[in-house]
C-alpha positions in Angstrom: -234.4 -56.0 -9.3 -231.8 -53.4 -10.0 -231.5 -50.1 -7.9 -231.6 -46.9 -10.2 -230.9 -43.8 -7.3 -231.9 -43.2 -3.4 -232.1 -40.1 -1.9 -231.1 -39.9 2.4 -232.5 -36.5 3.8 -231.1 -37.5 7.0 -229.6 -41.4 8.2 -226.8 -41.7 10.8 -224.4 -38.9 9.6 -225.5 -38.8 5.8 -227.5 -36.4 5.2 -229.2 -34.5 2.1 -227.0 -37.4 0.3 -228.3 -38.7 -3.4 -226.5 -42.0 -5.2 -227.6 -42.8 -9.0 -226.1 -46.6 -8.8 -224.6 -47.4 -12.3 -226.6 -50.8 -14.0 -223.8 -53.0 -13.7 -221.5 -53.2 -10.4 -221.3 -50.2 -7.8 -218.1 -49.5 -5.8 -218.1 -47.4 -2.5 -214.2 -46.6 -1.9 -214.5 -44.4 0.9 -212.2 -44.1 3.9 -213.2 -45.5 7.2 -216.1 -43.7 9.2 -217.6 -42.2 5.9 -220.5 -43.7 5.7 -220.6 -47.1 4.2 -222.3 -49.6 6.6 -225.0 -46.6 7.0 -225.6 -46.7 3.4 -225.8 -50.1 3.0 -228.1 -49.9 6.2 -230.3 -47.3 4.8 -230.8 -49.3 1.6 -232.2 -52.6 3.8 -234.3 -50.4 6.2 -236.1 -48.8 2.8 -237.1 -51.9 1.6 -238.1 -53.8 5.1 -238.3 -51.1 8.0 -236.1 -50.5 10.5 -236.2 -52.6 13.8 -237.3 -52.7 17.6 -235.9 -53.2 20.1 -235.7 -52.0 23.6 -232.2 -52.7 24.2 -230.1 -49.4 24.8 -227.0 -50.9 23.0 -226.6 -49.0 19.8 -225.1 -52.1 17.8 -228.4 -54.0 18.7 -231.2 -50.9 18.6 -230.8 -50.0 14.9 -233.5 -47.5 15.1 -231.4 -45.3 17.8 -228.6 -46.2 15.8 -229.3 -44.8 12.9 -231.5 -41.8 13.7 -229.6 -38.4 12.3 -226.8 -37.4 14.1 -227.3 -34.0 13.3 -230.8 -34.0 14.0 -234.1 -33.7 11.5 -236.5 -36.1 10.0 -234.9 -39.2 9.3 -235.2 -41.3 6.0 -235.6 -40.7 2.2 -236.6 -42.7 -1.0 -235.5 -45.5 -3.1 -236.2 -45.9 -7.1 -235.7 -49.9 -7.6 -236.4 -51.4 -11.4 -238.0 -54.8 -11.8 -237.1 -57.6 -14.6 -240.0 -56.5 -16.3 -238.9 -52.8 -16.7 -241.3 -51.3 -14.1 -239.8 -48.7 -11.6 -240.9 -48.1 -8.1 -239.9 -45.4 -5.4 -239.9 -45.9 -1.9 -240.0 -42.8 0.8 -239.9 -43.4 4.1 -239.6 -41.8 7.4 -238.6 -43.2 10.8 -239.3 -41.8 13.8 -238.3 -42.6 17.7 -241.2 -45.4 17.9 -242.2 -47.9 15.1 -245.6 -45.8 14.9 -244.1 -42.7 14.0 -242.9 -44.9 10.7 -244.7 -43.1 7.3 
């Protein structure tokens, strides 16, 4: 599998962010608080869901964690490749609750 782009309307503090990942090795070189564990964060939670939990902790309730700091929908899409040359798009929305998931 090989990632092609994503797209995060809103995740944590990115937002209305786009990536086009380059087909060999990709390199984030950003200074501290930019962004990068969310990113790598948003790119697991588009291809298995975010978490529950009831705990209030932030560093073990990823949902609350990562719901926008500035407010609005949370979540985007995901085009992935397979070895076989067929591409696939995720979009996904998280809300407050598991159910509110699309």
């Amino acid at each position: 599998m090989r990632l092609i782009e994503c797209y995060i309307e809103n995740f944590g503090r990115l937002s209305s962010f786009s990536y086009v990942f380059a087909p060999d090795m990709n390199i984030l070189c950003e200074e501290n608080g930019w962004g990068k564990t969310t990113f790598a964060a948003f790119i697991k939670a588009m291809l298995y869901g975010l978490g529950s939990s009831r705990s209030q902790s932030l560093a073990q309730n990823e949902r609350q964690r990562f719901l926008p700091w500035q407010g609005g929908t949370c979540g985007g899409s995901l085009t992935f490749e397979t070895e076989d040359g067929a591409r696939y798009r995720v979009e996904r929305t998280f809300g407050i609750k598991e159910a509110q998931d699309t």
